[in-house]
C-alpha positions in Angstrom: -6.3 20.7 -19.1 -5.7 17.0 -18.2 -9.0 14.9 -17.3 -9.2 14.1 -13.9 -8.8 10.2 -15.2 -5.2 11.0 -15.6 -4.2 13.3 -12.8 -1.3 11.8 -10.7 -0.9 10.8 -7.5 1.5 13.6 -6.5 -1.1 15.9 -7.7 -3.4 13.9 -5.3 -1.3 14.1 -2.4 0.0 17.4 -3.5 -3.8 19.0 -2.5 -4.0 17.1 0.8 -1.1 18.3 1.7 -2.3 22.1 1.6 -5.7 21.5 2.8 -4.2 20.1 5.9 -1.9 23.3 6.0 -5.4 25.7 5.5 -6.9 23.9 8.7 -3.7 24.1 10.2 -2.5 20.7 10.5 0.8 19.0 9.9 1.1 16.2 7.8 4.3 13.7 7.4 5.5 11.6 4.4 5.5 8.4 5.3 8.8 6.2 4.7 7.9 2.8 2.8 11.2 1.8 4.9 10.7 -0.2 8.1 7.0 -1.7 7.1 5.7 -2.6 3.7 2.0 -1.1 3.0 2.3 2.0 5.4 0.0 4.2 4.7 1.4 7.6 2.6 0.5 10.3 4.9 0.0 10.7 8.8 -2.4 13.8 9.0 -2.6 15.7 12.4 -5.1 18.2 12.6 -5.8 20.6 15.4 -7.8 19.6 18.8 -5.7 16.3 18.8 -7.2 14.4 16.1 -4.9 11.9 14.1 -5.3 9.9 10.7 -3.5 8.2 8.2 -4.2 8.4 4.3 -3.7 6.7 1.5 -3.2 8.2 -1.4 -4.3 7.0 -4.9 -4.8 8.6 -8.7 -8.4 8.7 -9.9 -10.0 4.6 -9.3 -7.3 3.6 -8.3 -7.8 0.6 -5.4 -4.8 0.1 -2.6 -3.3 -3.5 -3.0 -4.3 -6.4 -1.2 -1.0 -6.0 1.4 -2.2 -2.2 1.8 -5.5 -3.0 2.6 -4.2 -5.5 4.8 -2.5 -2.8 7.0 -5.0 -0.3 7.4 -7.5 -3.1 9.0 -4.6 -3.3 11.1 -4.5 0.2 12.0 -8.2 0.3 12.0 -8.4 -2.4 14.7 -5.7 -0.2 16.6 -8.5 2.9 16.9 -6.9 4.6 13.8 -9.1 6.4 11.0 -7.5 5.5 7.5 -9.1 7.3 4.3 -7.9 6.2 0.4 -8.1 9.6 -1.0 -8.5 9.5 -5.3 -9.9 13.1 -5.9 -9.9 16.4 -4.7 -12.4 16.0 -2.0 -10.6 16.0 2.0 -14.8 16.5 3.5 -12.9 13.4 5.9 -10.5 16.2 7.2 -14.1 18.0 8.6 -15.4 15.1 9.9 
């Protein structure tokens, strides 16, 4: 088995993906087409609650122009999460 230094992306974005599904949520792919730095993922989850997430392999960081758009969000009222590892606690929060 691969270490956890090298897992993918996908793989990353793969287990949100069905987390969200167990709680019941929807989650959309989002298009890198319109806006540059868009967050990967708009997660809805029941009772209303809405977040966007970023996904990244194991360490990795979002680029300067990423971070630059979730402050943006942020400012809007949005929650943004970077998700690297297995661990969606956020989607409990």
């Amino acid at each position: 088995m691969l270490s956890w230094v090298y897992m993918r992306e996908s793989v990353i974005e793969k287990n949100l993906v069905r987390q969200v599904e167990i709680l019941g949520g929807i989650t959309y792919k989002l298009s890198p087409i319109g806006r540059a730095n868009k967050p990967d993922r708009l997660v809805m989850l029941p009772g209303g609650k809405v977040l966007f997430v970023e996904c990244k392999r194991p360490g990795g960081k979002p680029r300067a122009g990423q971070v630059r758009e979730h402050e943006r969000l942020r400012k809007l009222g949005f929650r943004v999460e970077v998700l690297d590892s297995h661990d969606v606690r956020f989607l409990y929060e």
